[in-house]
C-alpha positions as CSV (number, residue, x, y, z in Angstrom):
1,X,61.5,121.2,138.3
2,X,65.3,120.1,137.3
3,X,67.9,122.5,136.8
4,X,68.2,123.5,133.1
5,X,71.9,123.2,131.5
6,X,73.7,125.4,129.6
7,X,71.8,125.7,125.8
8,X,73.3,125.4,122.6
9,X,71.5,127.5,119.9
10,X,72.4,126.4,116.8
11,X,71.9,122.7,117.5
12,X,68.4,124.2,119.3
13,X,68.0,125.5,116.0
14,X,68.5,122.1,114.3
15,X,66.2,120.8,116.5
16,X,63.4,123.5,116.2
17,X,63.4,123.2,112.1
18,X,63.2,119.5,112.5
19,X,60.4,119.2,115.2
20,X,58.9,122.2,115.7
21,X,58.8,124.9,112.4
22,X,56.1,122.5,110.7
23,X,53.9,124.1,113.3
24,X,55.2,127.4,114.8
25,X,57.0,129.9,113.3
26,X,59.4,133.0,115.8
27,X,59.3,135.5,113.1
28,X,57.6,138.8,114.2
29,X,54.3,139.2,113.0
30,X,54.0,136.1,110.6
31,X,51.5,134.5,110.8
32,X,49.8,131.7,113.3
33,X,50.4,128.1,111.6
34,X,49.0,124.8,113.4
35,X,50.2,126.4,116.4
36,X,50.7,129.8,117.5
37,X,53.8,132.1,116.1
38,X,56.5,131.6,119.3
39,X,57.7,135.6,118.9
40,X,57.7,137.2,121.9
41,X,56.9,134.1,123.8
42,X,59.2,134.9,126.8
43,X,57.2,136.6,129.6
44,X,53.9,135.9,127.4
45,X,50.9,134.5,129.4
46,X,49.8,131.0,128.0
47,X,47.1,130.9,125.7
48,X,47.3,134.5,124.7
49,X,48.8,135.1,121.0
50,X,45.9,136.8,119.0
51,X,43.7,135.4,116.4
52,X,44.9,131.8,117.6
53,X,42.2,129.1,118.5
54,X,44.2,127.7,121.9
55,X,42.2,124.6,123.7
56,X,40.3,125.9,126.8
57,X,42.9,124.1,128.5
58,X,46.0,126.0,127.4
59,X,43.9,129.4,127.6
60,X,42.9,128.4,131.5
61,X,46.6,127.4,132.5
62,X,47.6,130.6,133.9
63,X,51.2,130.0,132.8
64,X,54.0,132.6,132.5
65,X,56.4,131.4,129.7
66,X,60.1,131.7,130.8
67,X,63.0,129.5,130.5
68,X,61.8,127.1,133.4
69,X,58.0,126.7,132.5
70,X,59.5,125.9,129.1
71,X,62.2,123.5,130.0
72,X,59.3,121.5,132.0
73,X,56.7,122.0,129.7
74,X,58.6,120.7,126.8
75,X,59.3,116.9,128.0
76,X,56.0,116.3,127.9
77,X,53.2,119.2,127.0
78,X,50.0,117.2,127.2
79,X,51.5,116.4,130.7
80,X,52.2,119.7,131.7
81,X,48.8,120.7,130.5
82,X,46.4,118.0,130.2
83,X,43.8,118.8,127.4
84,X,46.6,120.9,125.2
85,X,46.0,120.6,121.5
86,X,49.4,120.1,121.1
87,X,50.7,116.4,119.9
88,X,54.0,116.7,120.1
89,X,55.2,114.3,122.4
90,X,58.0,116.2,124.0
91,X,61.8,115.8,124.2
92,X,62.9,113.7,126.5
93,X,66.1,114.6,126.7
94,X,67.2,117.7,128.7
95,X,69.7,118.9,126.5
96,X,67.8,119.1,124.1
97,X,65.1,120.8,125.7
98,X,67.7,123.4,127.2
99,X,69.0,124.1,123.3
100,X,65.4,124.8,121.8
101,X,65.1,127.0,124.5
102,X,68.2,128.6,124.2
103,X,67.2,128.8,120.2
104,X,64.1,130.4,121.6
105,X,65.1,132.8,123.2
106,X,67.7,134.4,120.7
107,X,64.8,134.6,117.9
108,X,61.9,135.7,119.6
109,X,63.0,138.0,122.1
């Protein structure tokens, strides 16, 4: 666990459309895509957005999303949670990870 800096949302949001919108989508009540919608994500149990196939792995994981699980989860998911259906490899860097985040949590809280 590494402290998480300062976020920037609009390059989070830059980041998001580029790497993440082809999957999940932080619009109340739209609709799951290859992922699950991300609205409401902050304080959501993993594995637990409705009508969304998760792997047993993400469903068993026990995980309270907040800004931390996030920041660690999102350098490298299928380390975080071995067996995840999700490919995406991560971002490495930790500004990066702290701007999603920050991005995040202005659209689907």
């Amino acid at each position: 666990m590494s402290a998480i800096p300062p976020g920037n949302t609009a390059n989070g949001e830059k980041l998001f459309n580029a790497r993440c919108a082809q999957c999940h989508t932080v619009a109340k009540d739209a609709p799951n895509k290859q992922g699950p919608n991300l609205y409401g994500l902050f304080g959501r149990k993993s594995g637990s957005v409705p009508g969304y196939a998760y792997s047993p792995a993400n469903q068993n994981a026990g995980i309270m999303w907040g800004e931390q699980t996030l920041f660690d989860y999102l350098e490298n998911p299928k380390k975080y949670i071995p067996k995840t259906k999700m490919a995406f490899p991560g971002f490495k860097s930790a500004q990066d990870r702290a701007d999603v985040i920050a991005f995040l949590h202005e659209k689907t809280v």
